[in-house]
N, C-alpha and C positions, 0 to 999 in steps of 0.2 A: 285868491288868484286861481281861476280856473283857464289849464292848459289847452285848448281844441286841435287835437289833430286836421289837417287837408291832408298831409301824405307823411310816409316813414320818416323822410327828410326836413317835412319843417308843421311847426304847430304855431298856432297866435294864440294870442289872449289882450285882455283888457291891462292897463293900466299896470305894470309890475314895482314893487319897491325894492331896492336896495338888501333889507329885511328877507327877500323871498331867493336871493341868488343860492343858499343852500339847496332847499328845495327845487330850483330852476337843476344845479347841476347835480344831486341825487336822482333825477328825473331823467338823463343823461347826454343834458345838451353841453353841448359845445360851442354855441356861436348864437349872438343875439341881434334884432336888429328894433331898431328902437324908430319906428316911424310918426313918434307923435310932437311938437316942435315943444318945443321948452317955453313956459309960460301962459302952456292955453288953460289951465284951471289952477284953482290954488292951493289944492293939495298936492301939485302933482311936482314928484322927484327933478330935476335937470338931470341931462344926459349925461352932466361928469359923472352924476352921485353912483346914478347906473352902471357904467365904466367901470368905476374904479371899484366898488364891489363885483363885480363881473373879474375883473383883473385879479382880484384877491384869492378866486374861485378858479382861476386857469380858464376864465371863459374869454371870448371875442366879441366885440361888440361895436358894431358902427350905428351910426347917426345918419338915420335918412329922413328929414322931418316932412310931413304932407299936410297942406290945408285941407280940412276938412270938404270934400265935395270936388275938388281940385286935384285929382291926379291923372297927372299926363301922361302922354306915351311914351317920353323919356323917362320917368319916376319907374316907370312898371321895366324897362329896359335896364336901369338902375337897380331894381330890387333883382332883378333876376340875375344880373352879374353878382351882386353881394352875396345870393344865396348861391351860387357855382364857384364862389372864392373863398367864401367862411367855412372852416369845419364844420362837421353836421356829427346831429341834426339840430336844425337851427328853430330860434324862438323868437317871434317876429312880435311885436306889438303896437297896438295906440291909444285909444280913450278906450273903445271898445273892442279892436280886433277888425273892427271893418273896414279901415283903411288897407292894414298889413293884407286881409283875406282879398279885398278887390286888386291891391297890384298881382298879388301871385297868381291870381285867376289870367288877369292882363297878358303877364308874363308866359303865362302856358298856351296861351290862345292857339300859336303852332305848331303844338307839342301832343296837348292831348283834344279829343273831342270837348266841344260844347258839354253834352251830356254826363264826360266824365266831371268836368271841371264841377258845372252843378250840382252834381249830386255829391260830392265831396265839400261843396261850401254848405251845403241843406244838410248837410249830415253834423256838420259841427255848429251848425244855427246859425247861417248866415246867407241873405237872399241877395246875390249877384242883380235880380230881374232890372237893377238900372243901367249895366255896363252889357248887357246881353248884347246889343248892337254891336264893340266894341271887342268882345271877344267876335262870335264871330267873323270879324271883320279883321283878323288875324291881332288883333290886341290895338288894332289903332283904331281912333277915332272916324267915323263917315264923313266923307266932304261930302257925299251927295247920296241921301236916300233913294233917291228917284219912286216914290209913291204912285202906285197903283191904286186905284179906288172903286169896289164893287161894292153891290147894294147886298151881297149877302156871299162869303167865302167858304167853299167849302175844302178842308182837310184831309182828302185820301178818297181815291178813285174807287174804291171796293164795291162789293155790292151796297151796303148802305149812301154813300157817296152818290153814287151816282142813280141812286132812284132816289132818294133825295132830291138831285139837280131836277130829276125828270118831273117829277111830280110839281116840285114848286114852278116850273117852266108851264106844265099843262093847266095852273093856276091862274097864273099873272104870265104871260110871253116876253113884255117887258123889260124884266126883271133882269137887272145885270147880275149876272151869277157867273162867278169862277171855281174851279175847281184847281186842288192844287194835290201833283203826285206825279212822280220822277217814273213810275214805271213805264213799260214800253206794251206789258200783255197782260191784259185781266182774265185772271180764272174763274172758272167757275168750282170753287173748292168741293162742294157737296158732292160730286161728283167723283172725286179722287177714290172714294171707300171702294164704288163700284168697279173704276181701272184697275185697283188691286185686288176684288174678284171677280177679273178677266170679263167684264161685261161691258162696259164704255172704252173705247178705243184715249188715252190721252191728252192727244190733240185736239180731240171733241169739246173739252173742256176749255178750250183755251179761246180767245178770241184779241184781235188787236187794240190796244187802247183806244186807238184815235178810232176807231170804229163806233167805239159805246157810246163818247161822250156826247150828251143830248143835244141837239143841233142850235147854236144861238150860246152856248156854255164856252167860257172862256177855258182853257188849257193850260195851267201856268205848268210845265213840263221840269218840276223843280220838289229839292227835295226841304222840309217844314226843318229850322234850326231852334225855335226858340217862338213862345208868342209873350205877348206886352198888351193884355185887355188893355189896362189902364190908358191905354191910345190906341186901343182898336186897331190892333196890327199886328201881323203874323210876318217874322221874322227867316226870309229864307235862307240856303245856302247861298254864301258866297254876301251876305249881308245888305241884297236887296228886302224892299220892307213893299207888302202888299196890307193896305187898310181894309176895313169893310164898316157895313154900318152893322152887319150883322153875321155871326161865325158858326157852322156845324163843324163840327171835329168828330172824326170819321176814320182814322186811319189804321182801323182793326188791331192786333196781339201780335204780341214778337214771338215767336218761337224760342227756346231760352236752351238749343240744343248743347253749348258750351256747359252747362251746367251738369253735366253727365260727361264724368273724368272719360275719358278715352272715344267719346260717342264721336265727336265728330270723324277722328280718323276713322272710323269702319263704316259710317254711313253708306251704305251703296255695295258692301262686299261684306265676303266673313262671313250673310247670311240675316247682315243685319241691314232693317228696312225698313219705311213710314210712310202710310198710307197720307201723312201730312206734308210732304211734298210732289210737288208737281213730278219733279226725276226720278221720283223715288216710287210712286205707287206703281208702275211696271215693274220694275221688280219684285215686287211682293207677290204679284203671281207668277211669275217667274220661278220664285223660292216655293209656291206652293206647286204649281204643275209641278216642280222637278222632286218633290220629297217624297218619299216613300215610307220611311221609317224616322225615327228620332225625334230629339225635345223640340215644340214651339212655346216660345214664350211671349204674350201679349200684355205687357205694359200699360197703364194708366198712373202717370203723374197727379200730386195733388191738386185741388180745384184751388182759383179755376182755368177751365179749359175752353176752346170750342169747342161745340159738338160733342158734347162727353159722351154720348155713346160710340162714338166711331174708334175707339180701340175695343170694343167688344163688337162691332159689327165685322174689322176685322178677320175676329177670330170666327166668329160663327161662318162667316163665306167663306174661311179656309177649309175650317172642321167641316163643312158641306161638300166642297169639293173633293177631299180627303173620304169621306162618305159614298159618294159619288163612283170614287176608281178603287176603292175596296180596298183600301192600304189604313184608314182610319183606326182601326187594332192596332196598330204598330206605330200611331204616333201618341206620342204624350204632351195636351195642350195643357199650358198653365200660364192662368191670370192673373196679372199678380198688379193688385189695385193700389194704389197707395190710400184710398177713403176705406170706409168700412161694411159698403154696399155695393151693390151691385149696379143698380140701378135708382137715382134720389126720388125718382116718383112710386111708390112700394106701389099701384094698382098696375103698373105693366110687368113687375119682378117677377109674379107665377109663370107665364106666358116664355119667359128669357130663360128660367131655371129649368122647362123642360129642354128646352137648346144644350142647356150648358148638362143637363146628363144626354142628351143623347149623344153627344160629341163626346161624353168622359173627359167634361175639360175640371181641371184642382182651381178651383179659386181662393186664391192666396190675400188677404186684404192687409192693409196697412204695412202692405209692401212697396215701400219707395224706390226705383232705379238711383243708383248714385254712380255708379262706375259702370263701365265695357272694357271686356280685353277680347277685340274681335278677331285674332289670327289665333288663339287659346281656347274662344267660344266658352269665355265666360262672362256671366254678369254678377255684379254685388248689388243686393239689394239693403237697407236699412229698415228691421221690422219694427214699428211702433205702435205698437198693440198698449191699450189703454191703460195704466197702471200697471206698467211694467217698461225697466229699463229698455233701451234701443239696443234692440242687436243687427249685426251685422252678419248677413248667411251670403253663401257663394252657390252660384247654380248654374253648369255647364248647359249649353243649348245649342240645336243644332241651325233653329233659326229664330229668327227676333224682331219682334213688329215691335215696337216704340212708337209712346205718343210722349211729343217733347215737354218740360214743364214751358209756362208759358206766361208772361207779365206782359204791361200796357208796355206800348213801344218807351227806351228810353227818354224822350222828349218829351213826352207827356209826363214820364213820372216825375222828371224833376221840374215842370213848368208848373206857373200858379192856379193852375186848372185842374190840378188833380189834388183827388184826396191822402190820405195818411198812407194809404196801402199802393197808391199812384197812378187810380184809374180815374179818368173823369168824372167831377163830383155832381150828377144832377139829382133834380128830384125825380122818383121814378114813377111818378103820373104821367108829369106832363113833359121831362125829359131835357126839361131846360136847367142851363148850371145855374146852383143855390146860391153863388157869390154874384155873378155875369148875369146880368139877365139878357142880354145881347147874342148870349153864348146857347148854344144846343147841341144835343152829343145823342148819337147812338150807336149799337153796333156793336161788336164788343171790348170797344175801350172803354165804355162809359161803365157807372159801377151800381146801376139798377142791379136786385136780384133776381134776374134772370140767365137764362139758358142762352150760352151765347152758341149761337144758331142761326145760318140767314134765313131760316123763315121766320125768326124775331127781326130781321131786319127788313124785313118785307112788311112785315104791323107794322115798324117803328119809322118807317121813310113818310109811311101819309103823318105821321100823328104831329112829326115834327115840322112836316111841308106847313100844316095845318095851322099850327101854335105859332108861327112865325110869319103866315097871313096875317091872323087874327091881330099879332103886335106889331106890324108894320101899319093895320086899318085903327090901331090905336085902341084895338079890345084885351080880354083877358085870352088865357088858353083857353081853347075851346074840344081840344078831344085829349084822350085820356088813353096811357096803356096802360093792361092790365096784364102784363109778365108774359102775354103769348110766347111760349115759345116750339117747336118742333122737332120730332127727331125718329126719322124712320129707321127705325132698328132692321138690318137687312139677316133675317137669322137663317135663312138657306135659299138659295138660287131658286127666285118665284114665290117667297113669301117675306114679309116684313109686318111687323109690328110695330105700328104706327102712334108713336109717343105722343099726344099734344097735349101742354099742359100750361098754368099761368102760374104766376105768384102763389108761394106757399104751395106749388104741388097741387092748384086744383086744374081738373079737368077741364081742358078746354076743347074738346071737339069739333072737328068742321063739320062732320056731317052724322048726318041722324046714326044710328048703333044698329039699325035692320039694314043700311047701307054698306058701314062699314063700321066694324067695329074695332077700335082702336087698342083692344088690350088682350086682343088673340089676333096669330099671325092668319093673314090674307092674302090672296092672290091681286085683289084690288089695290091695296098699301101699292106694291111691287108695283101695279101698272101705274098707279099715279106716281110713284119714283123715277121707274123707268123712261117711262113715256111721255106724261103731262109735265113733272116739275122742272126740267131743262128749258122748254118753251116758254114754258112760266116765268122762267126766271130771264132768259135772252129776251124775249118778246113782249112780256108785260112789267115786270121788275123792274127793267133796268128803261124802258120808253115810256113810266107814269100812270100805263094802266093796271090801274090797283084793283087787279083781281081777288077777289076773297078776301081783301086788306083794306072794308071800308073804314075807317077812324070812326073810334067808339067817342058819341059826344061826351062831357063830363055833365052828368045830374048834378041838378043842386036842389039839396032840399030843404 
């Protein structure tokens, strides 16, 4: 008999006997609920036998039997009075645990989120994905789906999202295409590094949803609860059901700023600041125009992240502008990495190292953020340096750029689309999911290894418009990525070093190396930062003209 935890309060298991009530109350339940009917197999105990060993043992025990397939919205209304009336913590059962595990999922549907519910039945080996309507539909049954039906849906407005829509629209016009995503204003993130050093105004970055979406794209103004391949349907809030015949999932990286004891309280004051949000990156030059003296501390969480360079871009346009007003002596910048490098592609490292001494910035590696005490101006880090125990060090600061850790959004990691680790599982050629073939992902939910970056998602919108022509005309994929991905390292006001690279760290250049050379800082990087790549991105990114983003066919040899 194996116990499964869902919460402190109640565990299932399969099939219990009689035999195992020591073990059940050494284990230290108090209350059992027995949901499997008496006589469906012929080994299996009657409810007295259970009882009354239960009774012998000081334990509780009621009888709620469920058919197999058949549990109702009274059964799950039933199991959740039992478990708020039996002492706890209580021990539910039936043949396998799958009954007991679906009413309590049922029962919580108004209680806790969708996401928690799943990821506490996935964690103890059990897949809710057939009640997923049902939960969230507050634990009751759907009188009426009401189905929506597009020829291709797609999941999260982002940049990928919606040059995606754009692209596949400048393909086929035709094409009924939705999009689906509950915000109201699309950023343009890349942009945020430069507002926190003082060179893009905030607002510049921002533009209105309904503005982007490509003209003829449906809008479904709604946030993703749950999908159900298995019928080609994407499950939203409030337990409307949109089908398609075919799905990109799209909805970019949560930010996982709770995960950092005390971070939320100080966000925005104290000193403490992130270039990864929209509110947030004015203050960071805010905290740099006003410092004069004392510790900065710049942060990098373990991978993976977006845009892994933007907490060392950070610090470089601070330490420049600290340079700049002649106070740079008197501040002390430290890095403090949780990897073991600086940067994953060693040919742009020389070029970054002469930054990181002319600043005098300490690069600290395998230094993890785990706590904030922002009215104290300290942070704990966890040092996990390679064959050696983790210790934990404290390190006063007078200001603090944080880059948050960061996983797939909730819903994707406990939905059947994501892999082990809970990013969407495709293959990373052609970018379509290894289970779904209906299904295509990019961006950085999906779990190709690459640099999640939107100028990866600027490759990855044609490849996928692309792949999803080709199987709509009844052919194979036909273009292929190769890990593009980008990353303009901003290392002082007017110069950048211009990261491009693919799978495994090779080199991928846009342009010749007498033009610009990608692994010493330039004044051109800067202008094409500055100047061209906003346009690029508002103007041809997101309305299907795939500039510089022609789709590499796939050779066959």
């Amino acid at each position: 008999m194996e116990m499964k935890t869902l919460t402190a309060g109640l565990s299932v298991s399969a099939q219990i006997l009689a035999a195992d009530m020591q073990a059940i109350k050494d284990a230290g339940f108090r209350g059992i609920i027995c949901n499997r009917p008496d006589g469906e197999g012929a080994d299996q105990p009657t409810f007295d036998e259970i009882a009354k060993a239960a009774k012998k043992h000081g334990i509780e025990a009621v009888y709620q039997p469920i058919t197999p397939g058949k549990v109702s919205d009274d059964d799950a209304d039933a199991f959740d009075k039992a478990l708020t009336e039996l002492p706890g913590p209580v021990l539910a059962y039936c043949r396998t645990g799958t009954r007991s595990t679906t009413l309590w999922s049922l029962g919580q549907a108004d209680k806790r989120t969708l996401a928690d519910i799943l990821a506490a039945t996935k964690a103890a080996g059990y897949d809710m994905g057939g009640v997923v309507r049902r939960i969230v539909n507050g634990g009751k049954t759907p009188t009426d789906t009401g189905d929506a039906q597009y020829d291709i849906v797609i999941v999260g407005a982002g940049a990928g999202g919606i040059a995606a829509a754009a692209s596949l629209k400048s393909r086929r016009e035709n094409l009924e295409i939705a999009i689906i995503d509950p915000a109201d204003i699309h950023y343009y993130q890349p942009g945020w590094t430069m507002v926190g050093g003082g060179i893009f105004d905030a607002q510049d970055t921002a533009r209105t949803m309904g503005s982007l979406i490509p003209k003829g794209v449906h809008w479904i103004k709604s946030a993703v609860a749950a999908f159900e391949p298995a019928n080609n349907a994407v499950i939203l809030d409030g337990c409307r059901v949109v089908k398609y015949d075919r799905l990109i999932v799209c909805p970019g990286i949560k930010l996982d700023w709770h995960k950092i004891d005390g971070l939320v309280d100080t966000l925005g004051q104290n000193g403490v600041t992130s270039n990864y949000r929209y509110d947030l990156a004015p203050y960071t030059w805010e905290l740099v125009e006003n410092m004069k003296s004392g510790r900065a501390i710049f942060t990098q969480p373990p991978m993976p992240i977006k845009c892994a360079g933007a907490p060392q871009k950070a610090m470089y346009l601070s330490g420049d502008a600290w340079h700049r007003r002649g106070v740079l002596q008197n501040i002390d910048i430290q890095f403090n990495n949780a990897g073991g490098v600086l940067f994953g592609v060693k040919d742009y490292v020389p070029a970054l190292m002469d930054y990181v001494k002319k600043y005098d910035a300490t690069l600290n590696f395998f230094h993890t953020l785990v706590a904030v005490d922002g009215p104290a101006k300290k942070a704990w880090f966890d040092v996990a340096k390679p064959d050696t125990p983790v210790e934990r060090v404290e390190m006063d600061f007078d200001m603090m750029h944080v880059c948050p850790p960061q996983t797939a959004p909730d819903f994707i990691r406990v939905s059947p689309l994501a892999d082990a680790a809970g990013w969407v599982d495709v293959d990373q050629s052609t970018l379509r999911h290894k289970t779904f073939d209906n299904i295509w992902s990019l961006g950085d939910v999906m779990n190709a290894p690459n640099a999640k970056t939107a100028a990866a998602a600027r490759i990855q919108a044609p490849i996928v418009a692309e792949n999803i022509m080709a199987d709509i005309n009844g052919g194979s994929p036909v273009a292929q990525y190769n890990g593009y991905g980008s990353c303009p390292l901003t290392v002082e006001r007017g110069k950048i070093v211009l990261a491009e690279f693919g799978y495994g760290g090779t080199m991928l250049p846009s342009f010749p190396k007498a033009l610009l050379d990608g692994t010493k800082p330039t004044r051109a990087a800067w202008f094409l930062k500055e100047k061209m790549l906003p346009p690029v991105y508002w103007k041809g990114m997101l309305k299907g003209r795939e500039w510089m983003a022609k789709p590499e066919k796939i050779t066959v040899s």
